[in-house]
Every structure is written in structure tokens, then in C-alpha cells.
DRENPA-3360 file (N, C-alpha, C; in nm, 2 decimals, always signed):
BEGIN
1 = XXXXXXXX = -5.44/+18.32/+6.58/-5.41/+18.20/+6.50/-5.27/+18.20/+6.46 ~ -5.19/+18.06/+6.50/-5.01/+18.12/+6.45/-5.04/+17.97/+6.35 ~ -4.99/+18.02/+6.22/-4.94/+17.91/+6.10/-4.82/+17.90/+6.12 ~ -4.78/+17.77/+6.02/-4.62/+17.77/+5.98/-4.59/+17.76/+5.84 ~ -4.46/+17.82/+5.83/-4.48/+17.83/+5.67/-4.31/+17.84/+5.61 ~ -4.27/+17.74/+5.53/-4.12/+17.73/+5.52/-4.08/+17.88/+5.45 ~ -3.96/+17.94/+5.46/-3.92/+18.08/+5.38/-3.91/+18.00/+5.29 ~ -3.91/+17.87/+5.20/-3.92/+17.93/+5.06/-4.06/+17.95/+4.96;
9 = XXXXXXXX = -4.15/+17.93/+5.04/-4.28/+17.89/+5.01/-4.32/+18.06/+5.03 ~ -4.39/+18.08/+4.90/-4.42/+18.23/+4.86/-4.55/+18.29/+4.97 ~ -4.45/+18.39/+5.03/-4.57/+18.50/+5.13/-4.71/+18.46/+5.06 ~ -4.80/+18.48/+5.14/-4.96/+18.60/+5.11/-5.01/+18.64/+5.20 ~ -5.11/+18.74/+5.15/-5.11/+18.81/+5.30/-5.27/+18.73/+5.36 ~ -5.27/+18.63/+5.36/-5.33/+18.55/+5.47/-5.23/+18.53/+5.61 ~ -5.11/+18.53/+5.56/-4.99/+18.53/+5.67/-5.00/+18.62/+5.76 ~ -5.04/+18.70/+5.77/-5.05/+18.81/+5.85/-4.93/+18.88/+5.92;
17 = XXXXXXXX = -4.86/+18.84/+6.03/-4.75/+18.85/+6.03/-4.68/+18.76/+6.05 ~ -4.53/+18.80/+5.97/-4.44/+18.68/+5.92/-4.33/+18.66/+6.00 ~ -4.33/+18.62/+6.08/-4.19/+18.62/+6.20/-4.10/+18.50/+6.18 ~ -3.99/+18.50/+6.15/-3.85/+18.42/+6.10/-3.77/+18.36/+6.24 ~ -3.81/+18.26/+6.33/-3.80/+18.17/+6.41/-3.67/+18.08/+6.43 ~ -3.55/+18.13/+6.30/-3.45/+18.05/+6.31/-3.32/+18.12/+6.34 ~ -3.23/+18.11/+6.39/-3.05/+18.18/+6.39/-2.98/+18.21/+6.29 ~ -3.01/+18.13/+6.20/-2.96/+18.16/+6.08/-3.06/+18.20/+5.97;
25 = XXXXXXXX = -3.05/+18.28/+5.89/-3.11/+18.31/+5.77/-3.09/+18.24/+5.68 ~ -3.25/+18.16/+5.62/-3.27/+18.03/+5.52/-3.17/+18.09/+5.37 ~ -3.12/+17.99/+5.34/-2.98/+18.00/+5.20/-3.11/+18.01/+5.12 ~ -3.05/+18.14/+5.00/-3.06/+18.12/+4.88/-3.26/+18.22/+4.90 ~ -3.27/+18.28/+5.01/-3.38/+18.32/+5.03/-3.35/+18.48/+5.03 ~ -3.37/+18.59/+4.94/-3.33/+18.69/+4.99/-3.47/+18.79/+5.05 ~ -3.41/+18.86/+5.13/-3.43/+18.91/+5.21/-3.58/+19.01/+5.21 ~ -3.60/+19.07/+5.06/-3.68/+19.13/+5.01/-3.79/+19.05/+4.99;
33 = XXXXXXXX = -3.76/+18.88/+4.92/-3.88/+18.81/+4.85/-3.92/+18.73/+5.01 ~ -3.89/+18.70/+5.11/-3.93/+18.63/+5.23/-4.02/+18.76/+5.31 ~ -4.03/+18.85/+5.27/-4.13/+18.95/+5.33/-4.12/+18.94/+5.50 ~ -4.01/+18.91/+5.61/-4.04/+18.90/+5.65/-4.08/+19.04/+5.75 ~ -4.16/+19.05/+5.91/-4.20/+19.16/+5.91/-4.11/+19.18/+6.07 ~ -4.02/+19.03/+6.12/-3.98/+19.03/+6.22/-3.84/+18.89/+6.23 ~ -3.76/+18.91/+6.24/-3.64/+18.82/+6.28/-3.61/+18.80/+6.37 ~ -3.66/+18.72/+6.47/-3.67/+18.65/+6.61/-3.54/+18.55/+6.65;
41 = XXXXXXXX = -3.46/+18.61/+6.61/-3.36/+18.51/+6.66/-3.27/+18.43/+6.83 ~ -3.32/+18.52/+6.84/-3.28/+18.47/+7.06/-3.42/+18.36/+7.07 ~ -3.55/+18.38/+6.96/-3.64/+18.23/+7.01/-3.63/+18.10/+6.96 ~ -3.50/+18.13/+6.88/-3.46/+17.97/+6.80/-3.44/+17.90/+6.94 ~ -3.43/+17.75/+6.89/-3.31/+17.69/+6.97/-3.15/+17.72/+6.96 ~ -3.10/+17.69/+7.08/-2.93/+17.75/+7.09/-2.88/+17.68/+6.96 ~ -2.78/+17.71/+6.99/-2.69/+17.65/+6.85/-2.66/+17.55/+6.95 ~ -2.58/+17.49/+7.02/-2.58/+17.38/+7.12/-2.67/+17.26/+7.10;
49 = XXXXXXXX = -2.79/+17.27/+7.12/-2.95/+17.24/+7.06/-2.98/+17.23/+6.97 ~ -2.96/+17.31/+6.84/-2.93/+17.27/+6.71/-2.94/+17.22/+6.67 ~ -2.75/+17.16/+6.68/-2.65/+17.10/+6.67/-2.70/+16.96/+6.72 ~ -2.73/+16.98/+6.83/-2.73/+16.82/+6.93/-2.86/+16.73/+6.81 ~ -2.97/+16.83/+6.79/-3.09/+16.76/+6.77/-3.04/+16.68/+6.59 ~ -2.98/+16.82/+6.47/-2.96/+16.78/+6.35/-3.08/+16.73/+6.31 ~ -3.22/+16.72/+6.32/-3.37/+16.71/+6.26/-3.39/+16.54/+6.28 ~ -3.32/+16.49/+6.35/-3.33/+16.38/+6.38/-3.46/+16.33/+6.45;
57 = XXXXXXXX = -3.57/+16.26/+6.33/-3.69/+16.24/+6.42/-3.70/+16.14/+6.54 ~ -3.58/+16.08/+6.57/-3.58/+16.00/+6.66/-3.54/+16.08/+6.76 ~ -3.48/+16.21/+6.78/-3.49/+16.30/+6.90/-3.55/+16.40/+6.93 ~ -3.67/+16.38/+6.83/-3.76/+16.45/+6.84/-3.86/+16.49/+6.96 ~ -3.92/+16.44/+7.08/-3.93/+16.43/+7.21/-3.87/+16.51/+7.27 ~ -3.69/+16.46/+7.25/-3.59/+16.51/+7.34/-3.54/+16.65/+7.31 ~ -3.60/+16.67/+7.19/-3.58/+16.80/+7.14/-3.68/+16.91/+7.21 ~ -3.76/+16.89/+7.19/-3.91/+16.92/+7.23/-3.89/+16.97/+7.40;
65 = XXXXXXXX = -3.81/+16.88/+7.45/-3.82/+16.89/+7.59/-3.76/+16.97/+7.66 ~ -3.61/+16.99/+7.57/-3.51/+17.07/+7.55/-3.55/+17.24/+7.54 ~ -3.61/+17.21/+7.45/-3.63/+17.35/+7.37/-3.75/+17.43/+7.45 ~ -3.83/+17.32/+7.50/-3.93/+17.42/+7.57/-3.86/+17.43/+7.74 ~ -3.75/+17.41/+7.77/-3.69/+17.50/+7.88/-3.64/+17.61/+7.84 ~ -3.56/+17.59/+7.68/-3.44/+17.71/+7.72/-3.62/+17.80/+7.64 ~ -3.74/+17.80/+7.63/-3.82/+17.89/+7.62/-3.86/+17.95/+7.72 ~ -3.87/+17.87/+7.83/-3.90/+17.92/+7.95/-3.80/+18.05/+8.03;
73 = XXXXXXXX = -3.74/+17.99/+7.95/-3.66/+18.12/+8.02/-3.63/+18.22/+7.91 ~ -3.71/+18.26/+7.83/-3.78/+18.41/+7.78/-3.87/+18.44/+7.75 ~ -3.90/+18.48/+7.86/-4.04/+18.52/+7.88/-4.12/+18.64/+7.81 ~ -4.05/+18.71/+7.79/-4.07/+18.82/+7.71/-4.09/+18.81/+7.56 ~ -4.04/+18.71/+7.54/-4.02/+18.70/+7.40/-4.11/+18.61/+7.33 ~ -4.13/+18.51/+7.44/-4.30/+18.44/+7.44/-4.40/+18.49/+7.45 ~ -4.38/+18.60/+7.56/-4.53/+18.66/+7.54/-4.53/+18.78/+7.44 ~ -4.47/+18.80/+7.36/-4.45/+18.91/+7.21/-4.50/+18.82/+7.13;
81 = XXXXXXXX = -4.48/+18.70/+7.11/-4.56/+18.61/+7.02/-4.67/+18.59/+7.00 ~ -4.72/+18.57/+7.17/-4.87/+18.57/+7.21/-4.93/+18.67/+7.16 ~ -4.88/+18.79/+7.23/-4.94/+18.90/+7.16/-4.97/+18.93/+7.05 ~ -4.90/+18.92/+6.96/-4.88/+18.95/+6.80/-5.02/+18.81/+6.77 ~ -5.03/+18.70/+6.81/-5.14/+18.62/+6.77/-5.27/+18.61/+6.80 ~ -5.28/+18.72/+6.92/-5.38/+18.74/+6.96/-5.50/+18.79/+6.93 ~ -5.56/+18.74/+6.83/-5.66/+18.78/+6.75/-5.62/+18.81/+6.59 ~ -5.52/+18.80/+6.58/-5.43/+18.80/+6.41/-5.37/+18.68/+6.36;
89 = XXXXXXXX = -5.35/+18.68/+6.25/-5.30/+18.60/+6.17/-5.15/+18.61/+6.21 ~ -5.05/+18.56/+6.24/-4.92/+18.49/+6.33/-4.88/+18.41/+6.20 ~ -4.76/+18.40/+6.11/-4.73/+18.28/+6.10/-4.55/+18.31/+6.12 ~ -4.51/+18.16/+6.19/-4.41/+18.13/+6.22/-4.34/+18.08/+6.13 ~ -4.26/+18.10/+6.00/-4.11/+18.10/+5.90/-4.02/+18.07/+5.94 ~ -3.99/+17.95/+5.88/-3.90/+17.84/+5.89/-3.84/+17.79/+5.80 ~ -3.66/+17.78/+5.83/-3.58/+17.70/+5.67/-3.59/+17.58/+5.66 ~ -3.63/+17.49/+5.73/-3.61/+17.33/+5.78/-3.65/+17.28/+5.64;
97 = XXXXXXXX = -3.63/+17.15/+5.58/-3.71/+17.08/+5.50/-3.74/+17.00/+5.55 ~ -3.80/+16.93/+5.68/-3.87/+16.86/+5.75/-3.98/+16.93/+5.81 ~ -4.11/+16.94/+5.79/-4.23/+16.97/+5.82/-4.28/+16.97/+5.90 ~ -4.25/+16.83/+5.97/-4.31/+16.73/+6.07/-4.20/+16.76/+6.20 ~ -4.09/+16.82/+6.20/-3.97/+16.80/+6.31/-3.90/+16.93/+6.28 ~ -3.97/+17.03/+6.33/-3.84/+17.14/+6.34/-3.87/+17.26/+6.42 ~ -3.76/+17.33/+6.46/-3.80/+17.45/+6.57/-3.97/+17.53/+6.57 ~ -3.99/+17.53/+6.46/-4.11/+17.62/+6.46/-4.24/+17.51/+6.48;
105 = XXXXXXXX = -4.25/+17.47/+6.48/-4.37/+17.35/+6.55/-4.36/+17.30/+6.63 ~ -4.23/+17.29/+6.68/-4.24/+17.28/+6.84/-4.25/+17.44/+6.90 ~ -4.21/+17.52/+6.85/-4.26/+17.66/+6.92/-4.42/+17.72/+6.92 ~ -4.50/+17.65/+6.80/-4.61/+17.67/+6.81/-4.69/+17.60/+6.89 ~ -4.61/+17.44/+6.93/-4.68/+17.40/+7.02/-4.66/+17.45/+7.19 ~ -4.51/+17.47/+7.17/-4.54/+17.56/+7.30/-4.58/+17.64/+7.32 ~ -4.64/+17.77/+7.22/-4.72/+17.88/+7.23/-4.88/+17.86/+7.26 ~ -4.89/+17.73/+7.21/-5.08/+17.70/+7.21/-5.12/+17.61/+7.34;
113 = X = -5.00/+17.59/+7.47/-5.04/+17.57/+7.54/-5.08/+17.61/+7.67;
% end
């Protein structure tokens, strides 16, 4: 089962494990109170990608389309995900304040297909 769940929104341990999905570490979050149990940073999007997208839901698609290539090409790091969700509670921690439009929901959608 993989959730999503923004770092500033307080752990529980329904979360199971808490893996941090972004390049940068969410502002104003420290390190101890975000619990997290894993910092996955080579599965963000590039900074390149980022950059290009800025949470713009109108490139949202193109983000999406983007992002699940440069996934493709780590394979390893997708299937550590898989694994870790494989019969556990997974949730994927994210800084975004858009809900609906950001790295970790499109990485859960590529993981659940």
C-alpha cells in the first residue's frame, strides 16, 4: 500500500515507512520531527524538470511524461520502492503545497502500474 503525505503534516505510524521523494529538504521541517526512515533523492525529478515544470497544472501531463522516463532509467531504485510496499504500509513525503500536482503522485502512479 504506498500513501502520500506532505512533511509538514505530522507522522503516525499508520505511515509505515516514510520515504522523502524530493532533492531538496522541505523548509522549516526539521529533521527529527519529519521522522523520516529514508531520503530518496536520485528518485526526485532532475532539477532541470523541476525547474521546467514549477507545479504548473497546466504541465502537468508533460510533467508526468517526463518524469516517468528519467524513472525508467532507475531501475533499482524503483524496484526498492516496490519492495519496501510490498505488503507494507509505504508512504511517499513530499514538500509541495499542491496535492493534486507534484513529484510524489506522479511517482505513486508510476509505481502502481
Amino acid at each position: 500500500m504506498i500513501k502520500l503525505k506532505r512533511a509538514y503534516d505530522a507522522p503516525s505510524p499508520q505511515d509505515g515507512r516514510r520515504v522523502l521523494v524530493d532533492r531538496i529538504w522541505p523548509r522549516g521541517v526539521s529533521r527529527d520531527s519529519a521522522e523520516i526512515d529514508e531520503w530518496m533523492k536520485e528518485i526526485a525529478p532532475s532539477d532541470d524538470l523541476r525547474k521546467w515544470f514549477g507545479h504548473d497544472p497546466a504541465l502537468w501531463d508533460e510533467f508526468r511524461a517526463r518524469y516517468f522516463a528519467e524513472l525508467d532509467e532507475e531501475p533499482e531504485l524503483v524496484a526498492q520502492l516496490r519492495e519496501w510496499a510490498d505488503g507494507h504500509a509505504l508512504t511517499l513525503v513530499y514538500g509541495a503545497r499542491d496535492t493534486e500536482h507534484n513529484n510524489a503522485l506522479a511517482l505513486k502512479q508510476y509505481l502502481q502500474r
